[in-house]
N, C-alpha and C positions, 0 to 999 in steps of 0.2 A: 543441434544438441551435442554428435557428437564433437563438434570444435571445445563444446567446454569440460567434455571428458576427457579429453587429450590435454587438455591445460590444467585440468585438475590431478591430471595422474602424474605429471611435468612437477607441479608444484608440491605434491605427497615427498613424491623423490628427493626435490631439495629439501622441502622444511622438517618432516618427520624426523630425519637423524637429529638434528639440532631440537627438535620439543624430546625426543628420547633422551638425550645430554645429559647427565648427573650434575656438569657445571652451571652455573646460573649464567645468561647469559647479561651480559650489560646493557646499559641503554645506549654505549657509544656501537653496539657490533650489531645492531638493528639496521635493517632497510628501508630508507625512506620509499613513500609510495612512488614516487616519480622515477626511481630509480630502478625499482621494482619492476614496472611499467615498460623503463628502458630495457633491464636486463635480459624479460619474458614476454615480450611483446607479445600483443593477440595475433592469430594467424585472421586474414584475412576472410571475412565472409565465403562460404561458396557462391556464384554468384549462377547455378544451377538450382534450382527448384528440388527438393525433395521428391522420392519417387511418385508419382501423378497427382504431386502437389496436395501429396496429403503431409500434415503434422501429427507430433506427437505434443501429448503435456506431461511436463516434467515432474513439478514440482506440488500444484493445486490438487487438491484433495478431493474439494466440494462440485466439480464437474468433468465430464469425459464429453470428447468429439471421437463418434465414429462417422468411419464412410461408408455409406451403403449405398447400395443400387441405383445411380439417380438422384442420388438428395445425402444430407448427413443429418448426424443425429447428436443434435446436443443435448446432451441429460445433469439435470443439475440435482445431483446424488444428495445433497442435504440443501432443502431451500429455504430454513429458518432450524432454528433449534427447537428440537424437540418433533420436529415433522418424522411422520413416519411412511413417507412417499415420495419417493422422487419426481422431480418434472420433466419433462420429454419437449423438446421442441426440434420440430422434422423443417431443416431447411432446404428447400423445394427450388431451386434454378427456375428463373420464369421462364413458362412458357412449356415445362416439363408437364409429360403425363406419365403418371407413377400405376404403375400394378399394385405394387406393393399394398398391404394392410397396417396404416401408422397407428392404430389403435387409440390410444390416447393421447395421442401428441397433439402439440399446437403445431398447425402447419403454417410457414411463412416463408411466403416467394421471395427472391432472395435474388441478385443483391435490390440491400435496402437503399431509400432515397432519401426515406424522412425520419427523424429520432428525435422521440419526447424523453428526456434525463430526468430521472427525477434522484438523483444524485452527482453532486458538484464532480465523484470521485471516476464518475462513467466521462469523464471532460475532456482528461487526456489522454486518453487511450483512441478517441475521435480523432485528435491534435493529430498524435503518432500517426497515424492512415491517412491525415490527409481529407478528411470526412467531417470534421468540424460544422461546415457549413450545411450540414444535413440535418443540424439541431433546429428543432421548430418549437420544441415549449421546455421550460424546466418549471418545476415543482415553484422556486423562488429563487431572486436572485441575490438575494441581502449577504448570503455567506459564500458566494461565488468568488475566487478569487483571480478568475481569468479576466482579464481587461476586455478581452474582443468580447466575449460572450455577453459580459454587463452593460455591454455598447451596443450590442446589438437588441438588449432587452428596454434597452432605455430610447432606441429609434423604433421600437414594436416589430424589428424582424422577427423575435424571439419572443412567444408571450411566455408569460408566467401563468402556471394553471392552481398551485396549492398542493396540498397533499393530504390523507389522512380522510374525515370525515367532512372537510373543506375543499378539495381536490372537485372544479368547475367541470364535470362529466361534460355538457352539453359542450363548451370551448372545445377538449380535447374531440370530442363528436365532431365538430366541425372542423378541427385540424385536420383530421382524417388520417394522421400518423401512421407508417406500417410496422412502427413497434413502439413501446411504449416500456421504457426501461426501468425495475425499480427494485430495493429491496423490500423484504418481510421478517414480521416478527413472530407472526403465528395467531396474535389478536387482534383480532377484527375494528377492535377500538380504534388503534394506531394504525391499522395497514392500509394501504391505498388501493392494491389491485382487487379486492372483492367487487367495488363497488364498479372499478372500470373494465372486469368481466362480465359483469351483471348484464352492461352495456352492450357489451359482444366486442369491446375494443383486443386488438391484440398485445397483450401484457407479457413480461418475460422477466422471470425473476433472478436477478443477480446477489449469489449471498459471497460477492469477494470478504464482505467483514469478516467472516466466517471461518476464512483463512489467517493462520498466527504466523506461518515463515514467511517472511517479506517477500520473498520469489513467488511462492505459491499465491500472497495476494495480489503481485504484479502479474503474474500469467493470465491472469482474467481480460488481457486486454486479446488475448487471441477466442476470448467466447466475445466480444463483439464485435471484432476482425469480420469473424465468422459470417456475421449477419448481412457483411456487404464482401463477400465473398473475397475478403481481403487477410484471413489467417496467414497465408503463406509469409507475407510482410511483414506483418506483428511478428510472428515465428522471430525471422531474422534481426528485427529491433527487439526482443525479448532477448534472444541468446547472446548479442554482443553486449545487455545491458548484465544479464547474469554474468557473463565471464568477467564484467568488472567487478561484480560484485565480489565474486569467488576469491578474485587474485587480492582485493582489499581484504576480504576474511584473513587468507592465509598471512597476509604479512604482518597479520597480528596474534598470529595463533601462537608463538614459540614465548608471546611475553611472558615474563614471570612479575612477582611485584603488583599486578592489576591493580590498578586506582578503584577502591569503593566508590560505587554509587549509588544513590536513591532519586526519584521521581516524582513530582505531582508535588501540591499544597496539600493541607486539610481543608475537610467543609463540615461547617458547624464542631469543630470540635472530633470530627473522624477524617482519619486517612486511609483513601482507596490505593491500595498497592496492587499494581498488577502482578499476575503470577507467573514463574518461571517458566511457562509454556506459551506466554502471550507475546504478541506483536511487538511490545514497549520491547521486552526481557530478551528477548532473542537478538534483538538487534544491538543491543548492549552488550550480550555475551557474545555476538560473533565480531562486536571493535575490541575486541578484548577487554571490558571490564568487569567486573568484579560487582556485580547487581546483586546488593545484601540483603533481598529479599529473594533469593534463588530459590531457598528452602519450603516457597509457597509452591508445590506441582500441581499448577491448574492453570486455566487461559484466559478465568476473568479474575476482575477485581474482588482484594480482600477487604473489608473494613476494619480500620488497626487504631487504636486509642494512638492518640499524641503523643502520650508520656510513652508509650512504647518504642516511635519512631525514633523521640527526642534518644532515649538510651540506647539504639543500636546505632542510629545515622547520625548522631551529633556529631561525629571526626569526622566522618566521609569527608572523601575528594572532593567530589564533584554533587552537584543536585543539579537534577535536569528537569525538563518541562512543568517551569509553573505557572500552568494560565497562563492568564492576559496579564501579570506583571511586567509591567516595560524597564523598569528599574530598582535599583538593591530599596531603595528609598520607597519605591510602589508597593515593594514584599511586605518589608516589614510592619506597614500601614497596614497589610492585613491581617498579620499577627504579629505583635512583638515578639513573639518567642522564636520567632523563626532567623532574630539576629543572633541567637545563640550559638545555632549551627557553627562548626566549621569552615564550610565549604564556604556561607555566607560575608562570614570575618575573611575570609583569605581570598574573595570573589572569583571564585570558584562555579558560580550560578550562571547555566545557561540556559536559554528556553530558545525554542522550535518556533517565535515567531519572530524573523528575522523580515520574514514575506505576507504583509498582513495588510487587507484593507481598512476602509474609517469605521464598518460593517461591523469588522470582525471576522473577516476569512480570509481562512491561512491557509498559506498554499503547499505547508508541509501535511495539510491533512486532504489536500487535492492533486497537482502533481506528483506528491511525495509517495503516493500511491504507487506512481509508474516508472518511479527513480528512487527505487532503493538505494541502490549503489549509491545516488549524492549524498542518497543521508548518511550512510555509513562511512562514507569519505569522510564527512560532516564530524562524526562523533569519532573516529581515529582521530583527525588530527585536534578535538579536544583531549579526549585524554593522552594523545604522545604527538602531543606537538612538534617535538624533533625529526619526526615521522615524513610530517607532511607540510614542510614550510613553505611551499607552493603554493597548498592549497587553500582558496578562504571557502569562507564557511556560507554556504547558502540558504540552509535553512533554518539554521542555529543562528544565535547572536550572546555572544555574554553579557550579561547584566551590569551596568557600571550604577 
């Protein structure tokens, strides 16, 4: 962590006097990203271990790693919205005998060998470590966008167990899993782990959704690190993916001029807009655009009449993520009005599924998890192309 405070204090230095500037700056006296890259290179990993290999978390909100005596202690500070208890899970080194009093923790000998996913998004944080092949069931595989994994479910290495009030107890009973990965909603209707506590299986609830700044929802890949006693590694692929993230932010921090943008289709005649505190919004605002729905301060989605989108976004730049439209041609088959836009007549339309199976899964909504930095690469060089003529675009595609 600290390699990207030192490159963040580097970068304050040069950009700050130039964002303080009373001159506008040009689009010709901008830094392309590769250039950028060249100019402030990352400083090399340390290739030493943090002090006895403990980590810090930087950015995630919704959980803390202590070390304690013998074992550490993951606690997942908000495990659904609306919860008003945290969850404790006490990881135990095998073969350890604890003094200690873990009160209400779930204990789990550690490191793991076998992991039931029961989200596509816990996929590549596996990948990252190296642990992949420790997956033995997921929920389903229809919106999986990993190839090996869907190959593996299609030869029965990998079963599929369901989720919900459908989720095959008895299977996962016989998988015998030493952890069983999954989120919550807080009703019992929808959630999966009640029923696989009931069982006495070992459950652990991960709420990365829960997290709105892209970093903080990528740090979650060091709370599954954790579980195969591999955080210190995640740590090091976490930090070198933040500093790109950081030095892509700053080289777009001094723009002036931001290209408006807006997000999403309508359904049924409403449009959900996310709020300026959410996942979509932040990421928008740290490529430097201009997200004309800033003025919503909240993290979920607003529901906004048509006619109102149509007279604030009709000029917009850019429109970003619509669905499953493949083409300008596909959009407006599902609403005429939506050729009226700007951004539409000038094809200006891009959407996030560049990487998508016959299914329907996208792997902006699965790796894209664990690689912010691509997508904000991604979304710079859409809106300042001169930026980044280097770079093509991986999880975006424009609409022709």
């Amino acid at each position: 962590m600290k390699k990207i405070l030192t490159l963040l204090a580097l970068l304050i230095i040069i950009v700050l006097p130039a964002c303080q500037a009373t001159t506008e700056v040009a689009p010709s006296e901008t830094y392309p990203l590769e250039e950028l890259n060249e100019s402030y290179p990352l400083e090399e990993p340390d290739q030493e271990s943090p002090a006895n290999d403990q980590i810090t978390i930087d950015y995630a909100k919704n959980f803390t790693l202590e070390y304690k005596d013998g074992y550490k202690l993951l606690t997942v500070t908000l495990p659904w919205l609306g919860a008003t208890e945290p969850l404790h899970y006490a990881l135990v080194p095998m073969g350890t005998q604890l003094d200690a009093e873990l009160d209400n923790a779930v204990v789990i000998n550690t490191p793991i060998k076998s992991f039931v996913s029961l989200s596509s998004t816990y996929l590549p944080f596996l990948e990252q470590i190296g642990e992949l092949e420790s997956l033995i069931a997921v929920d389903t595989a229809d919106y999986i966008y990993n190839a090996e994994v869907r190959s593996w479910v299609e030869d029965g290495k990998v079963e599929t167990i369901g989720s919900g009030a459908t989720v095959d107890v008895e299977k996962v009973v016989e998988l015998s899993p030493d952890i069983i990965m999954t989120s919550a909603s807080g009703s019992s209707e929808w959630d999966t782990h009640p029923v696989l506590e009931q069982a006495g299986l070992p459950v652990v609830i991960n709420s990365d959704y829960l997290e709105q700044d892209p970093l903080g929802r990528a740090e979650w890949g060091k709370f599954i690190a954790a579980f195969y006693e591999k955080e210190v590694e995640a740590d090091r692929i976490f930090d070198e993916m933040a500093a790109r993230y950081e030095k892509a932010k700053a080289s777009v921090a001094c723009q002036t001029g931001k290209p408006t943008v807006f997000v999403n289709t309508a359904y049924e005649g409403t449009w959900y807009m996310p709020g300026s505190e959410s996942y979509a919004a932040i990421l928008l605002r740290d490529a430097g655009a201009n997200y004309l729905w800033n003025d919503l301060e909240e993290t979920g989605a607003t529901p906004i009449d048509f006619e109102v989108v149509v007279e604030r976004a009709k000029d917009a730049d850019f429109w970003l993520n619509v669905g499953f439209a493949s083409d300008l041609a596909n959009l407006a088959a599902m609403d005429p009005r939506y050729a009226d836009f700007k951004a539409y007549q000038e094809g200006k339309v891009f959407n996030n599924n560049a990487r998508i199976t016959d299914m329907g899964g996208t792997d902006y909504y699965e790796s894209g998890i664990a690689n912010p930095d691509t997508v904000l690469s991604d979304l710079i060089a859409i809106f300042y192309p001169d930026m980044a003529d280097e770079h093509e675009l991986f999880y975006y595609r424009q609409l022709q």
